[in-house]
Each structure stands twice: as structure tokens, then as C-alpha cells.
N, C-alpha and C positions, 0 to 999 in steps of 0.2 A: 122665524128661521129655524130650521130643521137642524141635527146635529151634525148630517152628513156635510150639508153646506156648509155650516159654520166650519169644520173640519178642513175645507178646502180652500180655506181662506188663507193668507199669506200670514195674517196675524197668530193665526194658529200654530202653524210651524216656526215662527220664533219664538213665542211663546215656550213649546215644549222644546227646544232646540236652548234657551233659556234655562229651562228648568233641568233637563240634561246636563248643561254644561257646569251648574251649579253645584249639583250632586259630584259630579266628577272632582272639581275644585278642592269641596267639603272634606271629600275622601283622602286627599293627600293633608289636607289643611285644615284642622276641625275648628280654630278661629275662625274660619271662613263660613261654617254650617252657623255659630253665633246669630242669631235675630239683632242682637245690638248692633253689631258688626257691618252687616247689612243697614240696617241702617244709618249706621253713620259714613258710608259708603256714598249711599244716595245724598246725603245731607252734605257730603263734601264737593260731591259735585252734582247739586241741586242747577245750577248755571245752562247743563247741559240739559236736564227734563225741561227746566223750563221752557227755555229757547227754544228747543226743538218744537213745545206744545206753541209756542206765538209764534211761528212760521206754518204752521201745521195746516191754517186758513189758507195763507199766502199760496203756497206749495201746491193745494186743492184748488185753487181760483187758476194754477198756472205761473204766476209770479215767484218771485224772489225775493231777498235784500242779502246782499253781498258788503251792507253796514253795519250789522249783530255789533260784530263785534268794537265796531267806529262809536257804537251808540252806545254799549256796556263802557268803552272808557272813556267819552263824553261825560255822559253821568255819572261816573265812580268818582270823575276829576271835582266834581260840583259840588258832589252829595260831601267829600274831601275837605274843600274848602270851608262849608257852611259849617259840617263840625270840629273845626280849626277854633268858629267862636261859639259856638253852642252845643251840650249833650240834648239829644233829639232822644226821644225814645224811641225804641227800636220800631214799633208799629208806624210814626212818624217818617223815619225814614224810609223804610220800605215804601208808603205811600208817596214820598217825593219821588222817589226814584220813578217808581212808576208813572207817576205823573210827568218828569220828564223825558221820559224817554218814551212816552206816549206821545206826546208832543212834538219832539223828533221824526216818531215814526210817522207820523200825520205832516209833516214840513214833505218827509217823501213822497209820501202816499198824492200829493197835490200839487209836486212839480211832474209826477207822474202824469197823474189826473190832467193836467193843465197843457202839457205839452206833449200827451200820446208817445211818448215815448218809452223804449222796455225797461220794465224794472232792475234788469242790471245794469243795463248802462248808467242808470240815474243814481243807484245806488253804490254804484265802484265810484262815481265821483263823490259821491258823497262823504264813502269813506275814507278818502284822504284828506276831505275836508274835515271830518271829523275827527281823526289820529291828528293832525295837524295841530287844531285847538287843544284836543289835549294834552299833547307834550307842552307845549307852548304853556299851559298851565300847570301843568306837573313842574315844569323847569323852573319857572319863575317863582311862581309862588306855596309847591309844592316840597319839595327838593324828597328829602328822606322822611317822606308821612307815615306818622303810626296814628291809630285812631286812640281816642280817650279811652282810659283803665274801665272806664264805664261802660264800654261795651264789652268787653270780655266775657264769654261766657260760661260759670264753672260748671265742673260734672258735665261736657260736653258729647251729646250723642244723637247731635243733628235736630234735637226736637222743631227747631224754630224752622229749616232750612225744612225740614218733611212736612212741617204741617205749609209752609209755601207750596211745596209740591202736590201737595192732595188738593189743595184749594185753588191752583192752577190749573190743575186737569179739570176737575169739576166743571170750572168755569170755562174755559174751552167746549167741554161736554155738551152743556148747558147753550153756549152761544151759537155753536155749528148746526144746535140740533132743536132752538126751541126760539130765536129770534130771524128775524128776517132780512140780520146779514149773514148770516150760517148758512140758508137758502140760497139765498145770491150767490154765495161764497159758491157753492157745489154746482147752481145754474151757471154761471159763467165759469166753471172749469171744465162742466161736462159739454155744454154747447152755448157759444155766447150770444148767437143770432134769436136763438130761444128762448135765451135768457132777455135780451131785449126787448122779444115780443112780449113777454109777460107779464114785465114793468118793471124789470129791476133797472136801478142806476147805477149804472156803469162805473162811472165817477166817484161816487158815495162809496160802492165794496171795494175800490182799488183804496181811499183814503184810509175807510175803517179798517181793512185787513192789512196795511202796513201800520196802522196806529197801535193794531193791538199786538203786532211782533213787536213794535218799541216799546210797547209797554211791557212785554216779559223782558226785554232787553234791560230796563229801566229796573226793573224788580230784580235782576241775575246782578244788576250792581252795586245794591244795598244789602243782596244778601253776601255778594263778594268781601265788601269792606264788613261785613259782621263777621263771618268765619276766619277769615286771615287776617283783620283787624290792620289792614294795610292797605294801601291803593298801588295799581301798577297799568300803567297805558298798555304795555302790550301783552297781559297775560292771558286776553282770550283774541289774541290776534289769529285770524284765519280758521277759528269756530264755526264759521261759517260752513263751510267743509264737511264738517263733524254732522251738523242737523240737515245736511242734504243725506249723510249716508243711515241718520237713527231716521229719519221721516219715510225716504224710501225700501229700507227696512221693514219701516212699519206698516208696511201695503200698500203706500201711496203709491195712485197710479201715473206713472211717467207723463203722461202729456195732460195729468188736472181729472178731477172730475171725482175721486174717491181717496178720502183718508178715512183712517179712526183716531181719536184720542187713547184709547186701550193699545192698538197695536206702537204707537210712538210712545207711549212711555215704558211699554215691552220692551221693545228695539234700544231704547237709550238705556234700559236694565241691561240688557243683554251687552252691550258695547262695553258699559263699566266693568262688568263683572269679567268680560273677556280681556279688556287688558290688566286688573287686577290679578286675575289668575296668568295671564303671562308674565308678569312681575314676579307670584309667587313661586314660579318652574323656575325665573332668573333667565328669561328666554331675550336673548338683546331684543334693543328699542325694536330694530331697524325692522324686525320681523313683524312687528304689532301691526304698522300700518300695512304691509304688506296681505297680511292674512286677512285684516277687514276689506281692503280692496278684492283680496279672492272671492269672502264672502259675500261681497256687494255683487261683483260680477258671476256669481251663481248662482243669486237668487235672481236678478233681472233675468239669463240666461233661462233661468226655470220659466218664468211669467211670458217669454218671448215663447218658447216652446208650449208651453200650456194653451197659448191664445191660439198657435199653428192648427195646433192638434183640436181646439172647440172647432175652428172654421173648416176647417177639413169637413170632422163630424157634421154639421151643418151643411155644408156641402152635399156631403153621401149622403144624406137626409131627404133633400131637395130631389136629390136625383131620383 
């Protein structure tokens, strides 16, 4: 791919719209220029890179899950209890977590599969089924959780939380672009009749791309309870939200068919960094989501007009 192309890419322009914004930040805030800083940034809200990268299939296939966040306090409720009686090391944990909330996301992905029906519908039910059981567990046999001294971590500056994140992209990277539900994933977003003709199953990429958003989901809850050393049902209630606007952000195209991993974890750089730096102005809440809504709706506006403008060209071409 040429520079010029790459250049016209959506991912490009948040990228440098990123790195602008940063700079700007820096300049009122020299903590904010800090490399540590940055990343303990990312490290604190590791939750958000993730998720957004195990949706990332989903979102490219056309699908959804509207349970993220049903699944993150499922699992945080679990992972909770089990170290109530045992210290788990921390690789240990992260690995169940993962595990279960893979598992979760595969329970979807096969009431989906099984009854043709749309992933959000299945999955809004879902997540009241699952806020349900976790309050119900928080209540009872939760109450006021801290997690063991043993997990605490000194000298804190996101190490454990960044290297999740580098090894989550990777592996996204790796799956979209180098196994043969990556393929499926991008043939049935870009056209599913084609995709059918070819040989992919249907069935099998609807399971595995929502097993593998429970699994970041599952992974964003073990590294929850490591960084705030605390469990909470509704602290990433309606997150969901959030990785619809870092994914689309990040170039994915509105009706399936094209993401990157590079532009979604731009995009969810860009988001932290924009409402950090509106925190540091002291600019009320109310304005934060407001302004990412602008910017959500000016970059789609861009993409809507940019596609007018090739068909036109295309058009006058012809003629």
C-alpha cells in the first residue's frame, strides 16, 4: 500500500488528530508529555483497549454484544469469590477470567447460532441475565470485597495492565489476519452469500467471534480486580457504548466488512487522552460526552460524504 493511500485512511486521521491533541495537552500540562504517565494512563484503563480489540471481529462480521459489560461483572463476581479462599497468581487469574468469560461469550455466540436470531437482541437479554446473577452474588456473598494484600501492586505504572494490552492487540492482529476465523470474520461482513459460497460456517464465526469478545471481556475483569483491588457490578455498566464509538473511530466500516487493530487502539488512545485532557482544562463532565458525540458524528459525516464524492467520480468516469 502506497503512502498516499494509506494517508486516506480513516485510521490515519485519528492517529494524527491523536498526536495533535497530545501535543496540545502537553503544552498546558508537562505531566501529561511524561512516557510514564502515558502509560499508566493506558494501564488504568486497559478495560477499554481491550474490549474494544474483542469486539473488533464482532463489529467487522456486522454483529454485536450489548453484554461486555454483563460479562466483565459476571466474571469479576467469580474471579471475587474464588479469591475469598485462595491467593491465585496473578497470571492464574487473568487466565480464568479469560476462560470464563470466553465461555460466556460462546453460551451467546450459540443461542445466537442456534436460533438465527440478531445479536442484540440476544445479547440485551442476556445482559440482564447477567447483572442479575451478579448483584445476586455481590449481595449475598460479596458484600464490601477487597481483594487480598497479595495482590497489591508496588511502584505502580500499569506494567502488568500494558503488557495485557500489547498481547491483546497482537493476538487480534494475528487472528483477523492469519487464521480462518479472521477470514470468515471479514467474508461474512463484507458479503455473507460469498462468504457461504466459499465454505465458511456461518455458525462456527458467529460462536467464535463472540467467544473471543468474552474473552477480552473475561480478561478486562481480572485485570479490574488487580488495579482497584476491588470488585464492583456496575462499574463498567453501558461500556458498551464507549467500544461502539473507539471501533468506529477506528475506520470500522458501518455496515461490516473492514476494521483494523492499529486504528482501534488509536481511537481508544485518542478517547482517554481527550477526556483526560478535558479533566485537566476542569471542562464539566456534561461537555465530555457531548464533544465525543460531535466527533463521532463528523467523522461518519466525513465517510458519508467521501463515499458520495468516489461514486460521483465513478460515475463521470463511466460517462
Amino acid at each position: 500500500m502506497n503512502t498516499k493511500k494509506l494517508l486516506k485512511k480513516r485510521e490515519s486521521y485519528i492517529f494524527f488528530m491523536t498526536v495533535i491533541l497530545w501535543i496540545a495537552i502537553s503544552t498546558t500540562n508537562l505531566n501529561f508529555a511524561h512516557p510514564a504517565y502515558l502509560l499508566e494512563l493506558i494501564g488504568v484503563n486497559s478495560v477499554y483497549f481491550i474490549c474494544a480489540l474483542g469486539v473488533l471481529p464482532l463489529m467487522i462480521k456486522g454483529h454485536f454484544d450489548l453484554s461486555m459489560g454483563g460479562i466483565i461483572a459476571l466474571t469479576s463476581v467469580i474471579l471475587s469469590l474464588m479469591t475469598g479462599y485462595i491467593l491465585l497468581p496473578i497470571p492464574i487469574l487473568i487466565f480464568l477470567g479469560a476462560f470464563m468469560g470466553g465461555l460466556i461469550g460462546v453460551v451467546n455466540g450459540s443461542l445466537i447460532a442456534k436460533f438465527k436470531v440478531s445479536s442484540v437482541v440476544v445479547t440485551l437479554a442476556t445482559m440482564y441475565i447477567f447483572y442479575g446473577i451478579s448483584k445476586f452474588i455481590h449481595q449475598t456473598f460479596l458484600g464490601n470485597f477487597f481483594m487480598s494484600d497479595g495482590y497489591i501492586i508496588q511502584d505502580y505504572y500499569g506494567a502488568i495492565e500494558n503488557v495485557s494490552v500489547l498481547l491483546m492487540a497482537l493476538t487480534t492482529f494475528f487472528v483477523l489476519k492469519h487464521t480462518q476465523f479472521g477470514r470468515s470474520v471479514y467474508a461474512f461482513g463484507g458479503d455473507r452469500k460469498l462468504a457461504m459460497q466459499k465454505g465458511y460456517r456461518e455458525s462456527l464465526s458467529t460462536i467464535s467471534a463472540h467467544g473471543f469478545s468474552g474473552l477480552s471481556a473475561g480478561i478486562s475483569a481480572a485485570l479490574h480486580l488487580i488495579t482497584f483491588n476491588q470488585t464492583s457490578v456496575d462499574a463498567y455498566m453501558n461500556i458498551e457504548f464507549e467500544l461502539i464509538i473507539i471501533v468506529i473511530l477506528g475506520g470500522l466500516h458501518i455496515l461490516g466488512g473492514y476494521g483494523t487493530v492499529f486504528g482501534t487502539v488509536i481511537a481508544s488512545l485518542f478517547i482517554i487522552i481527550l477526556r483526560s485532557g478535558l479533566v485537566f482544562a476542569r471542562i464539566p463532565v456534561f461537555w465530555h460526552d457531548m464533544m465525543v458525540g460531535g466527533i463521532i458524528i463528523g467523522v461518519i459525516a466525513y465517510g458519508v460524504l467521501k463515499d458520495r464524492v468516489k461514486k460521483r467520480y465513478i460515475k463521470v468516469g463511466e460517462t
